[in-house]
HTML snippet that shows the backbone in 3Dmol.js (N, CA, C, O; Angstrom):
<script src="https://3Dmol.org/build/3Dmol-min.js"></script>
<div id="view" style="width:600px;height:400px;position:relative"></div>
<script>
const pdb = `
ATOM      1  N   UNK A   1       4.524  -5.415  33.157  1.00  0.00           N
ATOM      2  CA  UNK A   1       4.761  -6.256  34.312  1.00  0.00           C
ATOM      3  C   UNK A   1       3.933  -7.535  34.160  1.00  0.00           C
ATOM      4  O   UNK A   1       2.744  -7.255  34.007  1.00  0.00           O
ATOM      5  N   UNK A   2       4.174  -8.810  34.153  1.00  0.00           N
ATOM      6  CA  UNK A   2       3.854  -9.770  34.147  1.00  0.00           C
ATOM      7  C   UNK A   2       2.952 -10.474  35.266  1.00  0.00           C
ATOM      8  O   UNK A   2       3.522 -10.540  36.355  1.00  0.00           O
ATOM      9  N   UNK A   3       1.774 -10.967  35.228  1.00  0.00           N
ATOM     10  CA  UNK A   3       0.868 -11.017  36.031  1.00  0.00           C
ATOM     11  C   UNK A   3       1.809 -12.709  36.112  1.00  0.00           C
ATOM     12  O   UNK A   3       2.449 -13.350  35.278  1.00  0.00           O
ATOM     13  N   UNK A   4       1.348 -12.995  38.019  1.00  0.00           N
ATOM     14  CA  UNK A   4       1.443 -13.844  38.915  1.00  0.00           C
ATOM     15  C   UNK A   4       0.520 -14.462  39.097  1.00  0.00           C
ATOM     16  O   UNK A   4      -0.539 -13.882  38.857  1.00  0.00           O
ATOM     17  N   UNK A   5       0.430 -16.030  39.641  1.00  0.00           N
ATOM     18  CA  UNK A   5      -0.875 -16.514  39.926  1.00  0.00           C
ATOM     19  C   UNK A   5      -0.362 -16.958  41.467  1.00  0.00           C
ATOM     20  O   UNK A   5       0.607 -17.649  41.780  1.00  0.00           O
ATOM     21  N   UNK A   6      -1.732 -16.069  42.613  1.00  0.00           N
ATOM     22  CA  UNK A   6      -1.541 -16.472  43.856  1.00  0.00           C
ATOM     23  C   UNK A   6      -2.131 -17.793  44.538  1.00  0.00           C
ATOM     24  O   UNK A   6      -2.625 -18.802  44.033  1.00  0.00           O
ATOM     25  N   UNK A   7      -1.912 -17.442  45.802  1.00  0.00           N
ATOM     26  CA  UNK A   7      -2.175 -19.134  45.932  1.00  0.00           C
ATOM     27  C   UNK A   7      -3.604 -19.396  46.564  1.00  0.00           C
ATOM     28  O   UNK A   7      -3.870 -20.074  47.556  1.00  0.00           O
ATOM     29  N   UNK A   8      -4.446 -18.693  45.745  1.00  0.00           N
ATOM     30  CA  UNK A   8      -5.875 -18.731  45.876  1.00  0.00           C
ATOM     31  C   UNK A   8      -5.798 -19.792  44.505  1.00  0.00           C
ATOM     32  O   UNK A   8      -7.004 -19.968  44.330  1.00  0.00           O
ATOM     33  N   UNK A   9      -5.219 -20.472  43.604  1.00  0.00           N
ATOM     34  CA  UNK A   9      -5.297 -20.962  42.358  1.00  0.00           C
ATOM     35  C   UNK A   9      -5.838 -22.162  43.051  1.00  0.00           C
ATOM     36  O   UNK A   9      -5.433 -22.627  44.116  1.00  0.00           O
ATOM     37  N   UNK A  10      -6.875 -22.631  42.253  1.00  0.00           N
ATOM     38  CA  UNK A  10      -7.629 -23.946  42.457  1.00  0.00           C
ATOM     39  C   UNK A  10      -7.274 -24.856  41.331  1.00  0.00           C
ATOM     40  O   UNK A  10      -7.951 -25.875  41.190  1.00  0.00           O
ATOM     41  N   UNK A  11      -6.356 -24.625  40.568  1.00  0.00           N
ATOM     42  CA  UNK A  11      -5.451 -25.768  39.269  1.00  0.00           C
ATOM     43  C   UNK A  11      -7.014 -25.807  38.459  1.00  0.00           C
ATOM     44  O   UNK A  11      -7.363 -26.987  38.462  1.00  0.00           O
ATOM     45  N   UNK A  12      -7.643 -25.294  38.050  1.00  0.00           N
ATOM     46  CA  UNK A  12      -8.718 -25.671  37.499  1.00  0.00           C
ATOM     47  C   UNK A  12      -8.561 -25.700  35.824  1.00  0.00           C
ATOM     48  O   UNK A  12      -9.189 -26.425  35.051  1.00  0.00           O
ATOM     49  N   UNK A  13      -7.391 -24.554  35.445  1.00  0.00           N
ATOM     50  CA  UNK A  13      -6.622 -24.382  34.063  1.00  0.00           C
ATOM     51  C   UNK A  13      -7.697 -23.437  32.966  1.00  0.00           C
ATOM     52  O   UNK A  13      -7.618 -23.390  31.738  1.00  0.00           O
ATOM     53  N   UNK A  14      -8.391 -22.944  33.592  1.00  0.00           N
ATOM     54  CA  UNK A  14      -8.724 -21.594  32.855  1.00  0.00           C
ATOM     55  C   UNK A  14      -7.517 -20.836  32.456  1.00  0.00           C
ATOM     56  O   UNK A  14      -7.079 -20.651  31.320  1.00  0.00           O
ATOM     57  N   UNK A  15      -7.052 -20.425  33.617  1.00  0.00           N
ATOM     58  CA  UNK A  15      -6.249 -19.461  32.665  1.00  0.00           C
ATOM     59  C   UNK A  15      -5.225 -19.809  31.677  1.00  0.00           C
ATOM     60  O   UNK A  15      -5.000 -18.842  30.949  1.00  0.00           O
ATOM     61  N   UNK A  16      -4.418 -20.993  31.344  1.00  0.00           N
ATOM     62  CA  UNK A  16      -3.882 -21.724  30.830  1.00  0.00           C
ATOM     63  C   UNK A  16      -4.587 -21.516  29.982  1.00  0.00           C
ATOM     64  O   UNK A  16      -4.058 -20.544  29.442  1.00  0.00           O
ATOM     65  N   UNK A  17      -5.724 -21.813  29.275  1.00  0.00           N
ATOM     66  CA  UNK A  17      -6.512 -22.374  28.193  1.00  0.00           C
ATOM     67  C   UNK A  17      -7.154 -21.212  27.164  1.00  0.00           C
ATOM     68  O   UNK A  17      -7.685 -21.140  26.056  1.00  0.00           O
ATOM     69  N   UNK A  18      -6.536 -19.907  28.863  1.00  0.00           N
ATOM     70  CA  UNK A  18      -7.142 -18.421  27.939  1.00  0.00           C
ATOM     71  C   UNK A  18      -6.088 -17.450  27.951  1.00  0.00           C
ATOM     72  O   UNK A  18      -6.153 -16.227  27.827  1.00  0.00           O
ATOM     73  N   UNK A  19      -4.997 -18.292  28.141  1.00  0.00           N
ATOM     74  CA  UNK A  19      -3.561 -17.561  27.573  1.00  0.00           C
ATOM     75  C   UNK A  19      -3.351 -17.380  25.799  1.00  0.00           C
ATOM     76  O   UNK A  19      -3.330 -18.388  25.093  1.00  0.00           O
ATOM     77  N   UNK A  20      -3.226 -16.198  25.295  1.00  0.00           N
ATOM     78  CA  UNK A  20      -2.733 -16.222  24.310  1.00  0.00           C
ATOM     79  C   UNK A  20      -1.415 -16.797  23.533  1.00  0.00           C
ATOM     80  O   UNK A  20      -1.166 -17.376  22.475  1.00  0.00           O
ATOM     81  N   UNK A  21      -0.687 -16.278  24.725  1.00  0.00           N
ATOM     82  CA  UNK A  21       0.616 -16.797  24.133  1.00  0.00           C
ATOM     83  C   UNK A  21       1.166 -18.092  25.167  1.00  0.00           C
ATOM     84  O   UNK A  21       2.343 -18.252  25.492  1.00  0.00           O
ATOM     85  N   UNK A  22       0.243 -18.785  25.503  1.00  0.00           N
ATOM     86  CA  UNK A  22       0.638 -19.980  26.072  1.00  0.00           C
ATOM     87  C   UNK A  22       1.780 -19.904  27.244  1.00  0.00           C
ATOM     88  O   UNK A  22       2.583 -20.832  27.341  1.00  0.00           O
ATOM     89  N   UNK A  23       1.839 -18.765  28.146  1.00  0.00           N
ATOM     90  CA  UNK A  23       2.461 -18.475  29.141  1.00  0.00           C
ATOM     91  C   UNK A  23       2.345 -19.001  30.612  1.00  0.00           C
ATOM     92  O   UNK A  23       2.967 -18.668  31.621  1.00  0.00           O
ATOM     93  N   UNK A  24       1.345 -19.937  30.418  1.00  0.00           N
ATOM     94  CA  UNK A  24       0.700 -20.608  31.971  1.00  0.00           C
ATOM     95  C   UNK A  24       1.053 -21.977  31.443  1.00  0.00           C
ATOM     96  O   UNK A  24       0.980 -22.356  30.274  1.00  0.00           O
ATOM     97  N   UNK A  25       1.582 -22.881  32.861  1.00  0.00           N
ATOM     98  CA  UNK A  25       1.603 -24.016  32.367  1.00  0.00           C
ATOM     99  C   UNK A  25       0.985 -24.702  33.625  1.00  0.00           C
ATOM    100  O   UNK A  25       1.006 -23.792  34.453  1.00  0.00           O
ATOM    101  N   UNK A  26       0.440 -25.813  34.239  1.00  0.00           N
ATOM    102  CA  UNK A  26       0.360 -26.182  35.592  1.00  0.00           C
ATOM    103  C   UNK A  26       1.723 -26.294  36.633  1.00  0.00           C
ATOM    104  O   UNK A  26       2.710 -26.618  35.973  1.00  0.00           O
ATOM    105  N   UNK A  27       1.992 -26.131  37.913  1.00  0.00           N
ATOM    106  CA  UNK A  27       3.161 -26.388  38.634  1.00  0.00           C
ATOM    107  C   UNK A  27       2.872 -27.092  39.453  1.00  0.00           C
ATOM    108  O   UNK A  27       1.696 -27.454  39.498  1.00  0.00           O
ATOM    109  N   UNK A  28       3.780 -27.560  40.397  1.00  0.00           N
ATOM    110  CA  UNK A  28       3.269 -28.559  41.408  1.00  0.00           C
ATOM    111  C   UNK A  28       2.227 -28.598  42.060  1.00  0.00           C
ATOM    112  O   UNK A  28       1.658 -29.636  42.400  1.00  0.00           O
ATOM    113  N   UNK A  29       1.784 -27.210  42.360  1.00  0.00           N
ATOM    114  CA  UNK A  29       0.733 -26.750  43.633  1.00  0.00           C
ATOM    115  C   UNK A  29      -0.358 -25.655  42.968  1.00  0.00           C
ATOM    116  O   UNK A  29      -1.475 -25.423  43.432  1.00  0.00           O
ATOM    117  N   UNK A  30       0.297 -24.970  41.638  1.00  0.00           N
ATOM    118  CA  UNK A  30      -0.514 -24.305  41.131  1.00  0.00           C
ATOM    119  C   UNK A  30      -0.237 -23.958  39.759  1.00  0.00           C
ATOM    120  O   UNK A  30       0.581 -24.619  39.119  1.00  0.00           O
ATOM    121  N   UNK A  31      -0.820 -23.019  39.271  1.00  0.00           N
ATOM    122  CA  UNK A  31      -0.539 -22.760  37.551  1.00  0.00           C
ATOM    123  C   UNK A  31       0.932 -21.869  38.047  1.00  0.00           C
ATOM    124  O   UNK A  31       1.304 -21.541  39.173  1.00  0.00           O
ATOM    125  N   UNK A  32       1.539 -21.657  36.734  1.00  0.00           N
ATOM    126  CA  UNK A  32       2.499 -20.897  36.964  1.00  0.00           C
ATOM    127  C   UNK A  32       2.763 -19.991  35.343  1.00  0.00           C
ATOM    128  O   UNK A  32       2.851 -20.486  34.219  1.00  0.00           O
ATOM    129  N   UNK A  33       2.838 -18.542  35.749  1.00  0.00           N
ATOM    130  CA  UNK A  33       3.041 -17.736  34.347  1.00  0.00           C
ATOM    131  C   UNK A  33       4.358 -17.517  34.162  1.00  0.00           C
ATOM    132  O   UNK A  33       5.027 -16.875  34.972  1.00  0.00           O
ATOM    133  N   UNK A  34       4.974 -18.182  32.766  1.00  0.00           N
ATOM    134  CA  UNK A  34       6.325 -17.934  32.609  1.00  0.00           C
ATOM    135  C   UNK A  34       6.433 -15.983  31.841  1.00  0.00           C
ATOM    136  O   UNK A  34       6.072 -15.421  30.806  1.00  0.00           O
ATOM    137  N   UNK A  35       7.270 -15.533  33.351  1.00  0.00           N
ATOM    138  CA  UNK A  35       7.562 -14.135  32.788  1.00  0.00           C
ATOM    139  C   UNK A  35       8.094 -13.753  31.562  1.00  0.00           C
ATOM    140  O   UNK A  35       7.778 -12.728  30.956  1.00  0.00           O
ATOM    141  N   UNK A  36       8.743 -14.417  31.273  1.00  0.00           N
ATOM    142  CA  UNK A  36       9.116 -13.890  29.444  1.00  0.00           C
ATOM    143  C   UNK A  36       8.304 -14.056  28.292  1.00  0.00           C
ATOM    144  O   UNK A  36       8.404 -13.429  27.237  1.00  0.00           O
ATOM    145  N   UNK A  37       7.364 -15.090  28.622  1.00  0.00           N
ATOM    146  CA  UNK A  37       6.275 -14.787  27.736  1.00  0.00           C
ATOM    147  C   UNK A  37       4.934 -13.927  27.830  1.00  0.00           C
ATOM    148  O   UNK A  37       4.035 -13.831  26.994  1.00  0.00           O
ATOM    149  N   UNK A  38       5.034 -13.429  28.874  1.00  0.00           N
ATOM    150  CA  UNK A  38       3.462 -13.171  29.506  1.00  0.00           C
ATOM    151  C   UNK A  38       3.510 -11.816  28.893  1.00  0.00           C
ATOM    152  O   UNK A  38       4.565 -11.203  28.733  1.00  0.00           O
ATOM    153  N   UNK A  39       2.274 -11.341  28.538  1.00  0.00           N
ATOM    154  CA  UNK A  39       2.184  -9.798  27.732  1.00  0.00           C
ATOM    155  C   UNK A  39       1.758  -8.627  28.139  1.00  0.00           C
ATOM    156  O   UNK A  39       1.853  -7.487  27.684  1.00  0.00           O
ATOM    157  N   UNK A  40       0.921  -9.423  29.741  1.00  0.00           N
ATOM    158  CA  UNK A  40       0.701  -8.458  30.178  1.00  0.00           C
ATOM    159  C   UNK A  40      -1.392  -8.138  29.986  1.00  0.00           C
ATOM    160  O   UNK A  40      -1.895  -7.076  30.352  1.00  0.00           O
ATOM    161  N   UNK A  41      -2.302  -9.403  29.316  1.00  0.00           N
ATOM    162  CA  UNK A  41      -3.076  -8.410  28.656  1.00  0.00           C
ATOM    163  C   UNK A  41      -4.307  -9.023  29.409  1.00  0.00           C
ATOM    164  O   UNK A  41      -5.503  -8.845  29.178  1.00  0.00           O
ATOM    165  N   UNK A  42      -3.658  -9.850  30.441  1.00  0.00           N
ATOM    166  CA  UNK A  42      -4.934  -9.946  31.497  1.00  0.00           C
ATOM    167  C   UNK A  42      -6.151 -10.580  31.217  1.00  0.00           C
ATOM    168  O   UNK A  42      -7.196 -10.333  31.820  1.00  0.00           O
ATOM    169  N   UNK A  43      -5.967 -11.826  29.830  1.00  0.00           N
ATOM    170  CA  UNK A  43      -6.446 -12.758  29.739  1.00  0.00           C
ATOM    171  C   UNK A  43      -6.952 -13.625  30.568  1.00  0.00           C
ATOM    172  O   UNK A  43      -8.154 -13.889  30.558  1.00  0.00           O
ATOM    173  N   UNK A  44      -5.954 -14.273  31.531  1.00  0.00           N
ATOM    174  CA  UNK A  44      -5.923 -15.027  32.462  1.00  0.00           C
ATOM    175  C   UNK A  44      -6.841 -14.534  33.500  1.00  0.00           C
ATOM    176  O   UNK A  44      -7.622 -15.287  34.081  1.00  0.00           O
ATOM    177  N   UNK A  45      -6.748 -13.239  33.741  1.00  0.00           N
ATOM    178  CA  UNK A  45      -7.726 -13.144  35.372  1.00  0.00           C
ATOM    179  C   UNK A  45      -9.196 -12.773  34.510  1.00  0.00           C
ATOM    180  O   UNK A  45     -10.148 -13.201  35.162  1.00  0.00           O
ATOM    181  N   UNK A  46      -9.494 -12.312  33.637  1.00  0.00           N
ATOM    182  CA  UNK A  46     -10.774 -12.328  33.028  1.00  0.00           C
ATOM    183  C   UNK A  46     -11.277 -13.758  33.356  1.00  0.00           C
ATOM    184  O   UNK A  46     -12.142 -13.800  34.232  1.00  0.00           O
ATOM    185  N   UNK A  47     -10.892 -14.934  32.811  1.00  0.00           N
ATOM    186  CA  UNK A  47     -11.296 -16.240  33.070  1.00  0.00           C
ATOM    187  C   UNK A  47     -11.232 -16.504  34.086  1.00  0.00           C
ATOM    188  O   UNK A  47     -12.151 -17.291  34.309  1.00  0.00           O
ATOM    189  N   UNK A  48     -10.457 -16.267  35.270  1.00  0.00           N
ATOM    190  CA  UNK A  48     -10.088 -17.276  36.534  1.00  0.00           C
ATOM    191  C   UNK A  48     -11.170 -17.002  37.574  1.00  0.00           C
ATOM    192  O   UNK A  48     -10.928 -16.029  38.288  1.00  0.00           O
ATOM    193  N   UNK A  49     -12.374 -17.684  37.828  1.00  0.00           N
ATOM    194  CA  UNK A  49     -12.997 -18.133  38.641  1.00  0.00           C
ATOM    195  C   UNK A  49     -12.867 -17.895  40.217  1.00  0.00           C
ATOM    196  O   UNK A  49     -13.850 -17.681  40.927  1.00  0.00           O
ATOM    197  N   UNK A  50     -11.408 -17.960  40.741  1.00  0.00           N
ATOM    198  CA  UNK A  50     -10.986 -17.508  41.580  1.00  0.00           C
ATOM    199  C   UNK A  50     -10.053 -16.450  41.779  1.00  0.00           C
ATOM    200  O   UNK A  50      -9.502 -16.214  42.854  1.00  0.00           O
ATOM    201  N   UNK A  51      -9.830 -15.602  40.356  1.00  0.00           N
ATOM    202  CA  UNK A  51      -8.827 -14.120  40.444  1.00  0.00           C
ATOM    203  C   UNK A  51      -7.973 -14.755  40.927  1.00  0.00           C
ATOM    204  O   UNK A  51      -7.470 -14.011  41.769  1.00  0.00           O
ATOM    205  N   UNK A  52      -7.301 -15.996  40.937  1.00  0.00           N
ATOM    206  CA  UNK A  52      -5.678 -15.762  40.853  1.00  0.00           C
ATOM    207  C   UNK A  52      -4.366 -14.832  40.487  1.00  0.00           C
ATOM    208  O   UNK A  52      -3.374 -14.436  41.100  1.00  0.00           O
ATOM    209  N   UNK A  53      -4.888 -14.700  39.185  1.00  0.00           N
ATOM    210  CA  UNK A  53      -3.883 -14.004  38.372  1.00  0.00           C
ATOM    211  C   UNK A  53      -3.984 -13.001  38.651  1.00  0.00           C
ATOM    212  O   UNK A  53      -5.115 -12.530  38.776  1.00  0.00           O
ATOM    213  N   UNK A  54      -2.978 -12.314  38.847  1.00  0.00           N
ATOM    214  CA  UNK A  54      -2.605 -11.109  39.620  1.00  0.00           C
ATOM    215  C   UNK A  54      -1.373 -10.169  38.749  1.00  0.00           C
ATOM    216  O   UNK A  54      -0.283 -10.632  38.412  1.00  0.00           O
ATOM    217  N   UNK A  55      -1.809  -8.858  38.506  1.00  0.00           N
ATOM    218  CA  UNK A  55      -0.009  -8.057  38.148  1.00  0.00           C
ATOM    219  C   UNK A  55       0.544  -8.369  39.490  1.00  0.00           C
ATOM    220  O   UNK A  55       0.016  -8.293  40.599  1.00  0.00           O
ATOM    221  N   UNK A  56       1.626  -8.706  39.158  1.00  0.00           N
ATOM    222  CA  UNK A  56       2.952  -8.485  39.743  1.00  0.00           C
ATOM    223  C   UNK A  56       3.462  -7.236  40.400  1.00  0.00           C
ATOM    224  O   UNK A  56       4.607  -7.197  40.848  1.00  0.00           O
TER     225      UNK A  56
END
`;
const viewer = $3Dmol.createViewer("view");
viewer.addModel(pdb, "pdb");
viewer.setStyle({}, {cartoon: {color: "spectrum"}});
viewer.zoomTo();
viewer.render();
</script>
């Protein structure tokens, strides 16, 4: 299941930067994880400052 980023995201781009497979990109209002790439391995909320990233 592909982790989500909620809208606690402060755009700060940790998790972006600690994506492996480059599955976060910024969105209008916040980061956003594209589901077909995401692996699942919880990169992203290790880094995120504010636990955005969330399973789905």
């Amino acid at each position: 299941m592909a982790y989500k980023i909620n809208d606690d995201c402060i755009s700060c781009g940790a998790c972006a930067d600690g994506c492996p497979t480059d599955a976060i990109t910024e969105g209008d209002s916040k980061y956003v994880v594209d589901e077909e790439k995401c692996i699942d391995c919880g990169a992203c909320a290790d880094v995120c400052p504010v636990s955005a990233p969330a399973q789905a």
